[in-house]
Every structure is written in structure tokens, then in C-alpha cells.
TIVEX-504855 format. One line per field, with one value per residue: residue number from 0; residue in three letters; x, y, z of N, C-alpha, C, O in turn. Coordinates in Angstrom, 1 decimal. Last residue first. Layout:
pos: c(NUM; ...) $
code: c(Ala; ...) $
n.c1: c(X; ...) $
n.c2: c(Y; ...) $
n.c3: c(Z; ...) $
ca.c1: c(X; ...) $
ca.c2: c(Y; ...) $
ca.c3: c(Z; ...) $
c.c1: c(X; ...) $
c.c2: c(Y; ...) $
c.c3: c(Z; ...) $
o.c1: c(X; ...) $
o.c2: c(Y; ...) $
o.c3: c(Z; ...) $
***
This chain:
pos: c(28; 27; 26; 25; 24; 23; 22; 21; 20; 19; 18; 17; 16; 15; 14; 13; 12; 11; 10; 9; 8; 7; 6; 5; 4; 3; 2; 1; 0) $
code: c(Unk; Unk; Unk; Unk; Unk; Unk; Unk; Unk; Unk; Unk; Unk; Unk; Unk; Unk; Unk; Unk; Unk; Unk; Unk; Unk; Unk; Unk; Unk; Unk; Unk; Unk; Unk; Unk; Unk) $
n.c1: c(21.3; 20.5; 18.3; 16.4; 15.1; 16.8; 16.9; 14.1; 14.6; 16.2; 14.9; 13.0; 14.1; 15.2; 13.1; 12.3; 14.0; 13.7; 10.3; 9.3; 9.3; 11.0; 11.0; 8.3; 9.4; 11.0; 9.3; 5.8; 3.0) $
n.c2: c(2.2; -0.4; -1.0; -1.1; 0.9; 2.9; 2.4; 3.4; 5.8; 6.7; 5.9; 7.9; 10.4; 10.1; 10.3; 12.5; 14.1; 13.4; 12.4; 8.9; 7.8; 6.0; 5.0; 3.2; 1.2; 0.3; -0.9; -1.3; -0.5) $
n.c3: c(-0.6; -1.1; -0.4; -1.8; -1.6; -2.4; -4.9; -5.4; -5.1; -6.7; -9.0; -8.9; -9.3; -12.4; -13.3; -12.6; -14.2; -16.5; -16.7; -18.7; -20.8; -20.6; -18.0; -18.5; -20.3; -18.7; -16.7; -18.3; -16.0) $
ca.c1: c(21.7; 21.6; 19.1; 16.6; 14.3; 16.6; 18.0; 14.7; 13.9; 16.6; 16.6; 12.4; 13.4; 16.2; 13.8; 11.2; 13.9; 15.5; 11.5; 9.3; 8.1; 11.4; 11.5; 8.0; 8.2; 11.8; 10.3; 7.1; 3.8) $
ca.c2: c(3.6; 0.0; -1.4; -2.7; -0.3; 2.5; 2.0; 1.8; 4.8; 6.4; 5.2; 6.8; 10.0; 9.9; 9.0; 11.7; 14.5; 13.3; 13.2; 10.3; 8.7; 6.5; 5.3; 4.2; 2.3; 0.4; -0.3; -1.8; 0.0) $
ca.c3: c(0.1; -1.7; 0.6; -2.0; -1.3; -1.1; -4.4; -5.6; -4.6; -5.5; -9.2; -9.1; -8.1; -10.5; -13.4; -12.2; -12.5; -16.0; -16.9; -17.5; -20.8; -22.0; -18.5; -17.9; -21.3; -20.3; -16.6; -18.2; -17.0) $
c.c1: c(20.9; 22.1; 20.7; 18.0; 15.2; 15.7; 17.7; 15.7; 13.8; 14.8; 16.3; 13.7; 12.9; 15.5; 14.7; 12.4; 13.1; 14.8; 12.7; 10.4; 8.3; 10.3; 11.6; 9.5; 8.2; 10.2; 10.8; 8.3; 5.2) $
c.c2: c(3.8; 1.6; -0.7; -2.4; -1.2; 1.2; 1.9; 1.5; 4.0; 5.6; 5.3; 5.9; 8.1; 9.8; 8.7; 10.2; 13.0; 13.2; 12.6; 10.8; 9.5; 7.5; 6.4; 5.3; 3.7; 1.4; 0.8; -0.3; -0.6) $
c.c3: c(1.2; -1.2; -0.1; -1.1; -1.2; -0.6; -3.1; -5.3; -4.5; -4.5; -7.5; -8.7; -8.0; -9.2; -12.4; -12.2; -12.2; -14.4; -16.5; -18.0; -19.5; -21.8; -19.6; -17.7; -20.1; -20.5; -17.6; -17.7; -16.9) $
o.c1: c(21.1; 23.2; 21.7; 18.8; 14.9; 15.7; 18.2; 15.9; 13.4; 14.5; 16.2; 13.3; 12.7; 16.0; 14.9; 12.5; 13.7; 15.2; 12.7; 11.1; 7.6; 10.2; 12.2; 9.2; 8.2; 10.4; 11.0; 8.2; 5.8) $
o.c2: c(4.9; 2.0; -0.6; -3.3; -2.1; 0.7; 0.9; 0.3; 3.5; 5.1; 4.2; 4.9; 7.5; 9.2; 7.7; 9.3; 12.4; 12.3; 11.4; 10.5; 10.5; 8.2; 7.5; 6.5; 4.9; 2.6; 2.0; 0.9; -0.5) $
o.c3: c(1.9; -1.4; 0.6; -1.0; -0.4; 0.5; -2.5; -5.2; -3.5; -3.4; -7.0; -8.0; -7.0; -8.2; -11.8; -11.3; -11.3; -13.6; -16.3; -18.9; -19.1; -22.8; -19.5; -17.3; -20.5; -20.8; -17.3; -18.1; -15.9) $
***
């Protein structure tokens, strides 16, 4: 699923789980 689709179809809560996840992957927190 593109970024932009799985976005526009999760929650507020899901989209921030998803931000820090990725922030920690890539080292950013």
C-alpha cells in the first residue's frame, strides 16, 4: 500500500504509530 493511500485510510493514532516508527528506524529518535 502506497504511503499517501495508507495515510489517508488510518487513524490520527495509527499514523503516529507508524511516524515513530519510522523515526526510529531511520535513527531520528
Amino acid at each position: 500500500m502506497p504511503p499517501s493511500q495508507k495515510f489517508t485510510t488510518a487513524s490520527p493514532q495509527l499514523i503516529n504509530v507508524d511516524f515513530v516508527e519510522v523515526a526510529a528506524g531511520t535513527g531520528i529518535v
